[in-house]
N, C-alpha and C positions, 0 to 999 in steps of 0.2 A: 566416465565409462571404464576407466583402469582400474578404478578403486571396486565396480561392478564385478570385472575379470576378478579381480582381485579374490572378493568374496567368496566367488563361484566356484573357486579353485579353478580357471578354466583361462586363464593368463595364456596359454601355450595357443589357444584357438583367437586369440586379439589381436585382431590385426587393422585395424581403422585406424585411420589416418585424420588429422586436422583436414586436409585436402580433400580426400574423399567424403568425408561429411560433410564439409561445408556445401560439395554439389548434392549429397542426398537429401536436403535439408533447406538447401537456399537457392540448387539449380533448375534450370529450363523444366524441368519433371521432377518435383521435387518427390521423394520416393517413403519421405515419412513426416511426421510434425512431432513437435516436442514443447512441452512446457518445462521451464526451468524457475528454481526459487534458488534467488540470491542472499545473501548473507546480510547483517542487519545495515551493514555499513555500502551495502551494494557493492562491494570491491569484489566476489568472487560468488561462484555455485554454490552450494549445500546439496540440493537434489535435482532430480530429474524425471520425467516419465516421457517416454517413445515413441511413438505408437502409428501404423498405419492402418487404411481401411481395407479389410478383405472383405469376402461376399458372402453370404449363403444361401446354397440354392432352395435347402428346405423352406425357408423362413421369404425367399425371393426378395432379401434386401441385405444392404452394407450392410457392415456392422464395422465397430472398432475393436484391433487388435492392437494390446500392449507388448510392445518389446520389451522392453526395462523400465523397472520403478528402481528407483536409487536412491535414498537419505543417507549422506556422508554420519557414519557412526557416532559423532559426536551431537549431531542433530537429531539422531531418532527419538522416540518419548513423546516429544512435542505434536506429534498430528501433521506434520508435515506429509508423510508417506498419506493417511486418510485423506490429508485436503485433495492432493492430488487423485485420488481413484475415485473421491467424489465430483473433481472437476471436470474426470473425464468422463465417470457416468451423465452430468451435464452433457457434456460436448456431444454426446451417444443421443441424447435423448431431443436435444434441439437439430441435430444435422438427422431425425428418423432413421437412426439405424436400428437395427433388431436385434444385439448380441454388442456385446461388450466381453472381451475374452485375452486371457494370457496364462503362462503358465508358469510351474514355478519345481522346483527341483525337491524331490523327492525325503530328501535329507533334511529341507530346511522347515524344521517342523517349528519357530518363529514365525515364520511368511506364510505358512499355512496357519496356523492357528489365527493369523493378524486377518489374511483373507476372510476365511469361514463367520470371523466375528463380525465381519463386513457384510455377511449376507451371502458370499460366493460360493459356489457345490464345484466341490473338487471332482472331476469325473476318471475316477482309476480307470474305467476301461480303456479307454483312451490311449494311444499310446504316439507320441511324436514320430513321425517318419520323415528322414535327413537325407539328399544326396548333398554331399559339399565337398570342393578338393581335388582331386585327381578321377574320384567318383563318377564327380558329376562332368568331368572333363571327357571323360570314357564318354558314360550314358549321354551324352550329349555328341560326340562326334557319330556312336553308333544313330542316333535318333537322324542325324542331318545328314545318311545313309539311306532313310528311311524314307525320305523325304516327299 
C-alpha cells in the first residue's frame, strides 16, 4: 500500500497502520476484502486489489467498489493487474451486484488507457466529493449539533 502512496504521489495522505488494517480486514466488521498475489516463491506480495461493497439506489442493488489495484512495478506486463479486475468482475457477478466501479487519477493516462482496453467508460462528468481531517471533524461535530 506505500509503494500505492508511493505512485500516486500522495505519500503525505498515508496513514494506515499494520494495526489498523488488520482490524479493517480481519475484524469483528470487517469494513473491506482484498485479494493478494504472492511471489512465485510465496515468501512475499506483488499485488493487490481492495475493494468494498457500496450500494445503488438507481440500480437497487450492491455493487463492488475498488479501492486499490497495485502490481509492484517490477511485476506489471505480465496480466497480473487484468487477472485481478477479471476476478473481481467474477466476484460482482456471482455475489448479484449491479456495478463494479473505482477510480483512477487523472494524470495516469497508463491506468486509463489499461482500463478503457478492459471495457471500462471513464465518466469525466463525475467528479469525487471528499470530507476527511479536520473537515470532517468540523462537519461532523456541527452535524451531532443537529442531531
Amino acid at each position: 500500500m506505500q509503494g500505492l502512496a508511493e505512485y500516486e504521489k500522495l505519500t503525505h495522505l498515508f496513514a494506515a497502520t499494520e494495526a489498523n488494517l488488520h482490524t479493517s480486514l480481519f475484524g469483528e466488521q470487517p469494513a473491506a476484502q482484498c485479494l493478494v498475489v504472492e511471489n512465485e516463491t510465496g515468501t512475499g506480495l506483488v499485488a493487490y486489489a481492495l475493494w468494498f461493497q457500496n450500494y445503488s439506489t438507481f440500480l437497487a442493488k450492491p455493487g463492488l467498489y475498488l479501492e486499490d489495484l497495485y502490481v509492484h512495478p517490477d511485476q506489471r506486463g505480465k496480466g497480473i493487474g487484468k487477472a485481478l479486475l477479471l476476478r473481481l468482475a467474477a466476484i460482482a457477478l456471482e455475489r448479484g451486484y449491479g456495478r463494479f466501479e473505482w477510480t483512477v487519477l487523472d494524470w495516469n493516462q497508463p491506468a486509463i488507457d489499461f482500463y478503457e482496453g478492459m471495457g471500462a467508460q471513464i465518466l469525466p462528468e463525475w467528479r469525487i466529493v471528499r470530507v476527511a481531517g479536520d473537515a470532517l471533524v468540523n462537519m461532523g461535530k456541527k452535524g451531532a449539533n443537529h442531531g
